[in-house]
N, C-alpha and C positions, 0 to 999 in steps of 0.2 A: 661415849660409852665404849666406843671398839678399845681407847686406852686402860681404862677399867677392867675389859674383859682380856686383853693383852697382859696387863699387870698380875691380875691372879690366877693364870695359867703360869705367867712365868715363879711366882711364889707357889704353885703347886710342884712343878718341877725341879726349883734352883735349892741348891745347898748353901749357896752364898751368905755369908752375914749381909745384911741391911747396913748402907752407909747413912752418916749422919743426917745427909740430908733427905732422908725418907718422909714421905707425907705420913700424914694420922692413918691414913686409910690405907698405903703399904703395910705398915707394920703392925695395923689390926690383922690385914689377911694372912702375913707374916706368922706373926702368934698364933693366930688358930690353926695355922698347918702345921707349925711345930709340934702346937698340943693334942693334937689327932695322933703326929706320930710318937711322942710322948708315950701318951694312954697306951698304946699298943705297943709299946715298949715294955709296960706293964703285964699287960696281958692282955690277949686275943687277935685280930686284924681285921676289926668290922672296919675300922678305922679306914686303914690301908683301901680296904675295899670301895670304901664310901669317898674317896679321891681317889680311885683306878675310873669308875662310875663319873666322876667329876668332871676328870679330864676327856672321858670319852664324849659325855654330852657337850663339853662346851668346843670341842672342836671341828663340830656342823660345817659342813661345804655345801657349796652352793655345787649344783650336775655341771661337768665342764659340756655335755651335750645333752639331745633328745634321748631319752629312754625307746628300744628298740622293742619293746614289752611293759605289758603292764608289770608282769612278774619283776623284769631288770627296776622299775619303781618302786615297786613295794620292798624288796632288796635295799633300793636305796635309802629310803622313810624308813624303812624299822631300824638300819645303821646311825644313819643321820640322824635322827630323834626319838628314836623307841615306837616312830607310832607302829601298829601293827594291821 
């Protein structure tokens, strides 16, 4: 799964073409980020917005220590994952 999840952040960020030996499932995720920026190329950037959001969620840390507060937690949760 962590390669998965590694792979389509790097397709959310890379400009790179796709070399021939890309799997089915690179160059699905490939193509959909193209066509996001595509469409918004066209007109608007909910697009943009909706992989700014992408990237944010999928790059969740684990705390490198104990939280010195509740408050420094909940800081951390609503960064980390939105919760609130």
């Amino acid at each position: 799964m962590l390669s998965v999840k590694t792979d389509f952040l790097y397709h959310l960020d890379s400009r790179d073409p796709l070399d021939s030996t890309a799997s089915d499932l690179k160059r699905y995720m490939h193509g959909v980020v193209r066509s996001v920026e595509e469409e918004d190329r066209i007109a608007g950037n909910g697009g943009i917005e909706m992989l700014d959001t992408l990237r944010a969620g999928f790059r969740c840390v684990h705390p490198e220590k104990d939280f010195p507060s509740i408050s420094h937690y909940q800081d951390f949760r609503h960064l980390n994952v939105g919760a609130a």
